[in-house]
C-alpha positions as CSV (number, residue, x, y, z in Angstrom):
1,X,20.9,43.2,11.2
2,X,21.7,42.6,7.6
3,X,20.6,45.9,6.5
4,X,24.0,47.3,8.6
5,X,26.0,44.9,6.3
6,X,25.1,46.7,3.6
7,X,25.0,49.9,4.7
8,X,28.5,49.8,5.7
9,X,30.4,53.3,4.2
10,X,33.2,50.9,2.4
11,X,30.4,48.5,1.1
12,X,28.3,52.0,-0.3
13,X,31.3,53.1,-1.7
14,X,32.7,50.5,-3.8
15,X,28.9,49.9,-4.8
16,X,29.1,53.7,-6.4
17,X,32.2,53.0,-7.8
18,X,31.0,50.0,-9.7
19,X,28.1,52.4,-11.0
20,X,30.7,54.8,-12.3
21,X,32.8,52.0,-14.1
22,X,29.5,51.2,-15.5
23,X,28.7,54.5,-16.6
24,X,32.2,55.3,-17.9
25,X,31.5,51.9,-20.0
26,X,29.0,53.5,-22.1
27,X,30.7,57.1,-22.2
28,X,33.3,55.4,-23.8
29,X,31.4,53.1,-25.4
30,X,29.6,56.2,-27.2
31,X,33.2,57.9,-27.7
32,X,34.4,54.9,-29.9
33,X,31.2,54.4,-31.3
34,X,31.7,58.6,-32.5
35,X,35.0,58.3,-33.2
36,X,34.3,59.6,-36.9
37,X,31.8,61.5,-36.0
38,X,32.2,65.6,-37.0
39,X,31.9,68.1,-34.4
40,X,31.3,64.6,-31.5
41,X,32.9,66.1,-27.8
42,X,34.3,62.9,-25.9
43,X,32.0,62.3,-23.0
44,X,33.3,61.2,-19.6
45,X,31.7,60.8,-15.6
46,X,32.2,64.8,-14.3
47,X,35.2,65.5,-13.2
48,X,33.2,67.0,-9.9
49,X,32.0,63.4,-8.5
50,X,35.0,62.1,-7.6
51,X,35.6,64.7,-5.4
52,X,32.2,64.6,-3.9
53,X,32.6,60.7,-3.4
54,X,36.0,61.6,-1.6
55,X,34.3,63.7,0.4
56,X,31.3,61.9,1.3
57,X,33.5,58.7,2.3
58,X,35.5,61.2,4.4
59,X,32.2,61.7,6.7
60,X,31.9,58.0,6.7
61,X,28.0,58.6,6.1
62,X,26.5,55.7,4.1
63,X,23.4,57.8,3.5
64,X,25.6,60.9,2.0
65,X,27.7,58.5,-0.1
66,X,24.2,56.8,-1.5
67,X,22.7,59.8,-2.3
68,X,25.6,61.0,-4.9
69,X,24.4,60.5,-8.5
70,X,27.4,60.2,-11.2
71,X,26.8,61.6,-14.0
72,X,28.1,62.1,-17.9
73,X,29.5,65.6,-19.4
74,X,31.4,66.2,-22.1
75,X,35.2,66.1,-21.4
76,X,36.5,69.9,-21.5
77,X,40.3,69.0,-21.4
78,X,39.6,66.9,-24.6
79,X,41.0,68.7,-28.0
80,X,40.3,68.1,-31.3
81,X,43.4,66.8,-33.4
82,X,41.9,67.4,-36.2
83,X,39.6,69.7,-38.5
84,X,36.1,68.1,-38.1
85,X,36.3,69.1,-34.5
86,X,36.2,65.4,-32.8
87,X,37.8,65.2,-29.5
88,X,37.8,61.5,-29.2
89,X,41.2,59.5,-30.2
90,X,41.1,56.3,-30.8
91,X,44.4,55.1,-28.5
92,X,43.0,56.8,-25.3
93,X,39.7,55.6,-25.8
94,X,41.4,52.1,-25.7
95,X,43.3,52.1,-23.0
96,X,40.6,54.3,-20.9
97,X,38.6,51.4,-21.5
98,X,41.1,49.0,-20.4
99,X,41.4,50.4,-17.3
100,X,38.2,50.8,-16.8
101,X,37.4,47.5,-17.7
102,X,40.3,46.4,-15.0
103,X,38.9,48.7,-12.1
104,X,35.1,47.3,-12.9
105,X,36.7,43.8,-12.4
106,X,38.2,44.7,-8.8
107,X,34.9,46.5,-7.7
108,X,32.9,43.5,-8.9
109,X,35.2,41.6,-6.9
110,X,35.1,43.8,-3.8
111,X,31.4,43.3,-3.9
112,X,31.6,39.7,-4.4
113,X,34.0,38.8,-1.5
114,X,31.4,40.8,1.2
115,X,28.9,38.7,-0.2
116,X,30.9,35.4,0.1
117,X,31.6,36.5,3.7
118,X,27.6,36.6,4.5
119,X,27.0,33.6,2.4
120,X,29.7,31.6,5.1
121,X,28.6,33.1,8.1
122,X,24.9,32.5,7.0
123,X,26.1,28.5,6.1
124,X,29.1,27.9,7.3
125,X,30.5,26.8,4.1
126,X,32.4,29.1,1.7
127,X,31.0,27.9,-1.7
């Protein structure tokens, strides 16, 4: 019974999409961290998952949507404003990380309210 709470496609779906704000934490985490860096290509999630996540919430198939793996690749559309070759720039780093860090927060929260919801229904109380 609990298992089909979880397994819900909207509940697999913002759980992937936490895992990609996650992921896109520490790509640009490493971006900033390279920002000096000679030669360093910006990194970002492929460009490719979130049309496979579209897709896979499209079927409404929790297994499909579980099964996609996000993943890191270094951002082709980046160019170098430089001569060293480093395609990372310091103001859209920033504010990529902002909004990252604001989408993370409404995922989190997503996942938070199901699990309230459990937590009443299991209790009766909400906190």
């Amino acid at each position: 019974m609990i298992e089909a709470l979880f397994n819900q496609p909207n509940y697999q779906a913002t759980k992937k999409l936490l895992d990609v704000s996650v992921l896109r934490h520490e790509a640009l985490a490493s971006n900033l961290a390279n920002l000096e860096t000679p030669g360093y290509k910006r990194l970002d999630v492929a460009p490719a998952f979130e049309a496979e996540l579209r897709q896979a919430v499209g079927t409404q198939d929790s297994s499909m949507i579980a099964a996609l793996r996000p993943r890191l690749e270094v951002d082709t559309a980046a160019k170098s404003s430089g001569r060293d070759g480093n395609t990372v720039q310091l103001e859209s780093e920033l504010m990529k990380l902002n909004q990252n860090t604001l989408e993370h927060t409404l995922e989190t929260q997503l996942v938070s309210s199901s699990l309230l919801k459990l937590r009443y229904a299991i209790t009766g109380r909400a906190a």
